[in-house]
N, CA, C and O of each residue as an XYZ file, in Angstrom:
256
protein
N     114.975    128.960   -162.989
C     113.650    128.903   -162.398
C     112.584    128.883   -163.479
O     112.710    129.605   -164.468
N     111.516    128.063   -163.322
C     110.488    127.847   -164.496
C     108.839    128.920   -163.526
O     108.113    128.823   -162.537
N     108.999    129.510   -164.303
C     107.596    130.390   -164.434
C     106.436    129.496   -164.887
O     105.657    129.045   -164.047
N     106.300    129.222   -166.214
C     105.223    128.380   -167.139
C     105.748    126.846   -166.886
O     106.839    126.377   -167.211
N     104.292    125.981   -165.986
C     104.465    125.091   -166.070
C     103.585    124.571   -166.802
O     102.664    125.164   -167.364
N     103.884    123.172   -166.836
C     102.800    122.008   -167.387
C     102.032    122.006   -166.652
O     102.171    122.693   -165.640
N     100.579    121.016   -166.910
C      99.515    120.907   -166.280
C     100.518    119.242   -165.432
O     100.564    119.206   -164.202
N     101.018    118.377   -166.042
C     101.551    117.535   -165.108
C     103.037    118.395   -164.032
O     103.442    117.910   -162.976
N     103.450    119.359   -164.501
C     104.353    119.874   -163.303
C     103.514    120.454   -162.077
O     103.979    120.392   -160.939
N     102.403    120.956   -162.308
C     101.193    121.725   -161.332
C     101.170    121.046   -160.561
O     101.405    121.400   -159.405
N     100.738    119.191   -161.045
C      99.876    118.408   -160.481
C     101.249    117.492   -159.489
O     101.209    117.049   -158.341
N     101.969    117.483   -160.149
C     103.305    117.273   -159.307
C     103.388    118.041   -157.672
O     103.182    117.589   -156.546
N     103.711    119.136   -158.079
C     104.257    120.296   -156.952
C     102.606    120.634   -156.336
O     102.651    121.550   -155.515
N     101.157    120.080   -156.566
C     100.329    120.695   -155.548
C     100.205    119.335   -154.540
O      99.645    119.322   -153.444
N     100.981    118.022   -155.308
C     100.829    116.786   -154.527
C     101.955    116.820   -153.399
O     101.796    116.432   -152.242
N     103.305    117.437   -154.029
C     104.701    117.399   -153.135
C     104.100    118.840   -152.037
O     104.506    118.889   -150.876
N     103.296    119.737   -152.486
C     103.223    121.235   -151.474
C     102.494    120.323   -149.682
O     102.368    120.841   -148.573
N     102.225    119.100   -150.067
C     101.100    118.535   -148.937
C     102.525    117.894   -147.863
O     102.419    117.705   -146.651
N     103.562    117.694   -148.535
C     104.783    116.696   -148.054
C     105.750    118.000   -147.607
O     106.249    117.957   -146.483
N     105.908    118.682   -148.117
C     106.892    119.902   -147.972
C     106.304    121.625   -148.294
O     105.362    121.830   -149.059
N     107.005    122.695   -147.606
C     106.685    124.088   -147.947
C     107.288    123.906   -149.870
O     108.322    123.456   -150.365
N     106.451    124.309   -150.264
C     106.652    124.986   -151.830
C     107.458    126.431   -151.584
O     107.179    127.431   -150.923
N     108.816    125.992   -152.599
C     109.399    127.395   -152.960
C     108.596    128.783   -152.923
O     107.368    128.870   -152.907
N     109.469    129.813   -152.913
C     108.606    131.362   -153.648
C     108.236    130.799   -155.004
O     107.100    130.380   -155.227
N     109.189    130.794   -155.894
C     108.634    130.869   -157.457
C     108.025    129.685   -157.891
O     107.656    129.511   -159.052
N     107.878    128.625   -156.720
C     107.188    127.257   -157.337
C     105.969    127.650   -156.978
O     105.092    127.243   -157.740
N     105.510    128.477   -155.839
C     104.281    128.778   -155.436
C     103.485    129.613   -156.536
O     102.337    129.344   -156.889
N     104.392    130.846   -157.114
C     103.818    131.446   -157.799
C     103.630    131.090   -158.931
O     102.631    131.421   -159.569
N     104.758    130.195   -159.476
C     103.740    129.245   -160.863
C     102.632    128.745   -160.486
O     101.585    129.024   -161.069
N     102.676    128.056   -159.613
C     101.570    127.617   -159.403
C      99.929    128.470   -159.896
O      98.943    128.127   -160.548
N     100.385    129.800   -159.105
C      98.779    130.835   -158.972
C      98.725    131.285   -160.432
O      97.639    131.417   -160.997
N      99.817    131.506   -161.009
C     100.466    131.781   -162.257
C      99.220    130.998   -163.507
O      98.398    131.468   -164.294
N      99.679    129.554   -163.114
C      98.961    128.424   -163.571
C      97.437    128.219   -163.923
O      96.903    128.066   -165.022
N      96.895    128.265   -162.638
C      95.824    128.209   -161.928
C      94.737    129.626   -162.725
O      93.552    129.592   -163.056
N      95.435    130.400   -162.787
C      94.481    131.933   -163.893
C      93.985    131.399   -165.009
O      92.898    131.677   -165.515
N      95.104    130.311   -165.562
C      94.672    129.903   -166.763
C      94.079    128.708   -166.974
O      93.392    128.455   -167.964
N      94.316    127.947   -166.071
C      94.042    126.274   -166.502
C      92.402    125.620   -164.934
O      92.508    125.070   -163.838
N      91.603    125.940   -165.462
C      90.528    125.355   -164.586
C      90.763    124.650   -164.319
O      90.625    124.543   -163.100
N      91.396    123.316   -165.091
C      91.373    121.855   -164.614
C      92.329    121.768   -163.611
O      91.925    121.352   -162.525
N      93.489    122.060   -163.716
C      94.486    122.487   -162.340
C      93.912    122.756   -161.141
O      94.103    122.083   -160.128
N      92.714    124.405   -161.271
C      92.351    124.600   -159.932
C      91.664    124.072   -159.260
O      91.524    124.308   -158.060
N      90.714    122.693   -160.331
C      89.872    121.995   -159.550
C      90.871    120.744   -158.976
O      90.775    120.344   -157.816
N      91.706    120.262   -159.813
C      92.819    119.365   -159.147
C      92.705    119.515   -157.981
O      91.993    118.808   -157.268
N      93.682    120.869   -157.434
C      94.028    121.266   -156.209
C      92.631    121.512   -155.360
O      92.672    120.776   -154.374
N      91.843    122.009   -155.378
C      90.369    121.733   -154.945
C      89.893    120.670   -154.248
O      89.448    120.526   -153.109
N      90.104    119.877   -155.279
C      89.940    118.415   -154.629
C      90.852    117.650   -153.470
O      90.545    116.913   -152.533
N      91.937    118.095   -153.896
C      93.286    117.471   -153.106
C      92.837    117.883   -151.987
O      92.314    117.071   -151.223
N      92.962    119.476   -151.587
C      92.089    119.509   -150.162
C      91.367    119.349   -149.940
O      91.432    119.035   -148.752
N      90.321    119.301   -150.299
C      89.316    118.430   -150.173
C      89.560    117.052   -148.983
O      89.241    116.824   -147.816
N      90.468    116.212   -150.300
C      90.284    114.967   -149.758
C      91.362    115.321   -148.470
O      90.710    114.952   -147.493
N      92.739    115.870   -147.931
C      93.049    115.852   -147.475
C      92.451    116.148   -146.133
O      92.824    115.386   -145.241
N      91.379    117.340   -145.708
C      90.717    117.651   -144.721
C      89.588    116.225   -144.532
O      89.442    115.532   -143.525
N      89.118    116.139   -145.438
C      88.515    114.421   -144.805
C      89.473    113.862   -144.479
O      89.612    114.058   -143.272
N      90.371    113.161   -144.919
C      91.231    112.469   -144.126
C      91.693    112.290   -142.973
O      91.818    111.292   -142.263
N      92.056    113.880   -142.797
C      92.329    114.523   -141.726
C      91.018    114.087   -140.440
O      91.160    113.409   -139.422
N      90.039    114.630   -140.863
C      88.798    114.348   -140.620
C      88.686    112.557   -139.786
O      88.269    112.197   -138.685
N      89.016    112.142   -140.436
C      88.860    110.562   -140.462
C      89.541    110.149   -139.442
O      88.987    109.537   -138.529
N      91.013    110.456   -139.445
C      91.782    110.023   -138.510
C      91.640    110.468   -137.043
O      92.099    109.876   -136.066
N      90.774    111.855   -137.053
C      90.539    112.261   -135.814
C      89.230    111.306   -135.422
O      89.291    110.873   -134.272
N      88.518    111.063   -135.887
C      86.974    109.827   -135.683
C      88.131    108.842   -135.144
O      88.332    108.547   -133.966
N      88.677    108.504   -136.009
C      89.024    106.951   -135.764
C      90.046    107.127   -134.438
O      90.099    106.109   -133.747
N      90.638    107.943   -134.103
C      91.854    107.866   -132.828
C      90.722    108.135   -131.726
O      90.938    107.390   -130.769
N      89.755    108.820   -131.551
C      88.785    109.456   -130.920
C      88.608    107.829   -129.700
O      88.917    107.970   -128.517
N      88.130    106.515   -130.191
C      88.221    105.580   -129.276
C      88.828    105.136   -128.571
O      88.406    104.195   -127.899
């Protein structure tokens, strides 16, 4: 099991967490991660972000 990830393993597993549940210890690298690396937490920031628009979007658009 990997504790210390990369900033590309983060960005991996916060794109796959949207497709599937994230492990225990993949989750907690993750938060692990995230203490240290700003650019990560804004990554993931954004990702939801865009995902709730999306989300967003598709409910407008089925709405007709």
């Amino acid at each position: 099991m990997k504790i210390r990830r990369s900033c590309k393993d983060v960005t991996r597993l916060v794109l796959e967490s949207q497709d599937r549940p994230l492990k225990a210890m993949e989750s907690v690298s993750l938060h692990l991660h995230w203490l240290a690396c700003n650019s990560c937490r804004r990554f993931n920031d954004q990702q939801r972000l865009m995902r709730v628009a999306l989300d967003r979007w598709k409910l407008y658009r089925d709405a007709d």
